[in-house]
Backbone as CSV, one residue per row, in Angstrom:
resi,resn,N_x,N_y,N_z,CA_x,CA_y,CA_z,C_x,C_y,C_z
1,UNK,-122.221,-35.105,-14.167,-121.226,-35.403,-13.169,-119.860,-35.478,-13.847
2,UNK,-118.824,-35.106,-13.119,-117.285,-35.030,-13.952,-116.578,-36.160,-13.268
3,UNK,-115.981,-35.900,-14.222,-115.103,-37.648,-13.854,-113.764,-37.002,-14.005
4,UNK,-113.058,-37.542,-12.878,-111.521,-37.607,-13.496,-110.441,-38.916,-13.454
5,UNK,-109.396,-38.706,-13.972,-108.728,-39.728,-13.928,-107.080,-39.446,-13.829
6,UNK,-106.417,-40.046,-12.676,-104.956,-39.817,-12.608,-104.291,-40.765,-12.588
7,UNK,-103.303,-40.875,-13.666,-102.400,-41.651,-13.897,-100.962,-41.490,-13.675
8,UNK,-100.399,-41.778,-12.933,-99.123,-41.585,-12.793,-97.622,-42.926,-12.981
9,UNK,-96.659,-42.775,-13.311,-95.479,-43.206,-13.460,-95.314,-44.303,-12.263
10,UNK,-96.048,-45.779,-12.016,-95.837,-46.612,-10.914,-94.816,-46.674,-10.791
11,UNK,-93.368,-47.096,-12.050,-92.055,-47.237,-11.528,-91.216,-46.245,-10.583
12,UNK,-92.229,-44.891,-11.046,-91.086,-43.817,-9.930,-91.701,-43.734,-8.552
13,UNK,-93.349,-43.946,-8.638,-93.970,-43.837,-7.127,-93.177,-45.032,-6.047
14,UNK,-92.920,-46.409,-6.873,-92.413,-47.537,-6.314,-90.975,-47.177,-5.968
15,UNK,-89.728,-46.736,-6.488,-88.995,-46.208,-5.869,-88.872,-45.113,-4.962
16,UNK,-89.824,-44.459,-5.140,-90.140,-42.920,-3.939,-90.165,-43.428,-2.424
17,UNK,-91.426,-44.586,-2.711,-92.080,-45.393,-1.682,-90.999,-46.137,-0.743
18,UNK,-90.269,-46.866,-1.698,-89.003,-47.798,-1.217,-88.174,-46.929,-0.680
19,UNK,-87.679,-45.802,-1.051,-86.624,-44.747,-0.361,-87.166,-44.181,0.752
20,UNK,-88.328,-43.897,0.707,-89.280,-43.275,1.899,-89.229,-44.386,3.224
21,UNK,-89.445,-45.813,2.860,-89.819,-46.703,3.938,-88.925,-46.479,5.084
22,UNK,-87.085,-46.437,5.789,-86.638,-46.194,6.101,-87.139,-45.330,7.214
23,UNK,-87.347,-43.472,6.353,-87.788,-42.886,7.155,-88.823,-42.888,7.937
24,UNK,-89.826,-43.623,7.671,-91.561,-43.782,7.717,-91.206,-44.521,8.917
25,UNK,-90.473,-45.428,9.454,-90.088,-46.536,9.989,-89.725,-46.095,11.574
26,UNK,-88.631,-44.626,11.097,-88.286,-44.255,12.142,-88.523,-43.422,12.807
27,UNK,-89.924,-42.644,11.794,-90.758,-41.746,12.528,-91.609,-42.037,13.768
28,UNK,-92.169,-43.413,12.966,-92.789,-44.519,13.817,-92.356,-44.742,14.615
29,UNK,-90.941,-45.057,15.097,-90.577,-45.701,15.959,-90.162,-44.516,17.115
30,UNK,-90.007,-43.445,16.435,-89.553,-42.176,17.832,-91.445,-41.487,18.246
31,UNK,-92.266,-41.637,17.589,-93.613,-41.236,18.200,-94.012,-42.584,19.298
32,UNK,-93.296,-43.672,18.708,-93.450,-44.426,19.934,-93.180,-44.870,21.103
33,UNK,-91.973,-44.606,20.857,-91.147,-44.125,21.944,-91.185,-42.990,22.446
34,UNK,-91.728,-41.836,22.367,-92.563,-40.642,22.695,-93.564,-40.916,23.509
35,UNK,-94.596,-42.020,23.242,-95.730,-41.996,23.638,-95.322,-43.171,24.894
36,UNK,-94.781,-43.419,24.982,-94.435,-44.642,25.661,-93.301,-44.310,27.195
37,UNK,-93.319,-42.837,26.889,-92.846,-41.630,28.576,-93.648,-41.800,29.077
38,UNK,-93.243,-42.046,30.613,-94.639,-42.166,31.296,-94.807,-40.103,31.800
39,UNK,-94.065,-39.360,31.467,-94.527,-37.925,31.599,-95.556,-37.750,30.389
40,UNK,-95.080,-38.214,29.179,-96.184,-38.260,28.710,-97.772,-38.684,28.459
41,UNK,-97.637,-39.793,29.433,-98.988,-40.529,29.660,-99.542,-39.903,30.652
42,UNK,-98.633,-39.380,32.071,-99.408,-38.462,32.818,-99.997,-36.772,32.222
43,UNK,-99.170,-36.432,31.158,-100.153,-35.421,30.743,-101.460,-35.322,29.539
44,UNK,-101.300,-36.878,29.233,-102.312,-37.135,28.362,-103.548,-37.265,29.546
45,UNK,-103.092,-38.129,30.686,-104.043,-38.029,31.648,-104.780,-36.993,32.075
46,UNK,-104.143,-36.255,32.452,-104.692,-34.689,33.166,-105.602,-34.017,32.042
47,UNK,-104.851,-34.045,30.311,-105.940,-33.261,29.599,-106.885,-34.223,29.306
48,UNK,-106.868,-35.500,29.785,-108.469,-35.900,29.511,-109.557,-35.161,30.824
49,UNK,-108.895,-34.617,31.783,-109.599,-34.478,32.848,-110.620,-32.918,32.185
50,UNK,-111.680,-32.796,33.051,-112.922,-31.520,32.619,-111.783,-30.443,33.453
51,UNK,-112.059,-29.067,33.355,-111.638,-27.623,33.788,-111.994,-27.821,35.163
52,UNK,-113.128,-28.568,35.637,-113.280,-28.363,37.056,-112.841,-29.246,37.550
53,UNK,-112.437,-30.549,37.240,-111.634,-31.389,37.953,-109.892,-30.417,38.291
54,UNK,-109.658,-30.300,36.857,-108.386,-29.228,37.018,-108.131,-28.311,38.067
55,UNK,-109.279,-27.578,38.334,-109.756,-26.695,39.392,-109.247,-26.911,40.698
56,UNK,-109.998,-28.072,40.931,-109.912,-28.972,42.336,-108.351,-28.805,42.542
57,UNK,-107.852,-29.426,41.643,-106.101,-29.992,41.380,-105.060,-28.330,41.574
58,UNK,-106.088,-27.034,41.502,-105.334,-26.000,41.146,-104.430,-25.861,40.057
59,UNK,-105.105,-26.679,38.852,-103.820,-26.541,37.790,-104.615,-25.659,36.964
60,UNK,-104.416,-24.914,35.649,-105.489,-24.920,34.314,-104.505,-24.977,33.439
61,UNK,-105.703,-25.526,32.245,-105.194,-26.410,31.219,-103.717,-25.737,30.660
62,UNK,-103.624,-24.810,30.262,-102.904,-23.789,29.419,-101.533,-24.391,31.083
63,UNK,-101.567,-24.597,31.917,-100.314,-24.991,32.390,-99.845,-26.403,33.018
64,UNK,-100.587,-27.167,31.830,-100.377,-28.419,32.250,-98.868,-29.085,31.999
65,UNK,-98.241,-28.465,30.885,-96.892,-28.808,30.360,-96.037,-28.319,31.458
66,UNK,-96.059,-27.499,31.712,-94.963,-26.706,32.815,-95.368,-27.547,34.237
67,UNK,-96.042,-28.027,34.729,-96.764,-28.840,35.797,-95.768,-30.186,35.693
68,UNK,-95.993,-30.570,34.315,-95.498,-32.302,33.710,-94.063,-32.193,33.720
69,UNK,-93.855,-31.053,33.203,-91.753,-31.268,32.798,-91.331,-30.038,33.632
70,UNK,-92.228,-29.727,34.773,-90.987,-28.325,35.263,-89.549,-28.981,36.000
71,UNK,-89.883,-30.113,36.451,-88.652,-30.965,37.326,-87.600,-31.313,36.753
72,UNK,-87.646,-31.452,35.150,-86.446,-31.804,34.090,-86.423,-30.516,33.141
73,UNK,-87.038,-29.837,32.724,-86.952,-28.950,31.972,-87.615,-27.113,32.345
74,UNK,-86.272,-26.320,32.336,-86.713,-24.622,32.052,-87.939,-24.494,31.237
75,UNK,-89.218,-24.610,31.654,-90.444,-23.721,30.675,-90.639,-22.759,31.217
């Protein structure tokens, strides 16, 4: 069996990390605020739905985005 071993420079990973936090922060905070549209919760809704519920609804999947944002946005 092979073994390996990686060692790296903690003082530079610890500043990488510290410069990084910032961004990490505010990635976080715009996916959450993303997720937190209620257009987006209604199209998380619909793709949990099966093809034949879709059916019923006359939508299919492949035009669920244009369905969700045609009222605010040209798709």
């Amino acid at each position: 069996m092979a073994q390996t071993a990686y060692f790296a420079n903690q003082s530079a990973l610890g500043i990488l990390t510290l410069l990084a936090k910032p961004f990490t922060a505010l990635g976080k905070g715009l996916v959450a605020l993303g997720e937190a549209n209620s257009r987006y919760q209604k199209l998380n809704a619909l793709m949990e739905l099966s093809d034949a519920e879709l059916a019923k609804r006359n939508l299919k999947r492949d035009e669920l985005v244009h369905h969700v944002f045609s009222d605010s946005y040209y798709i």
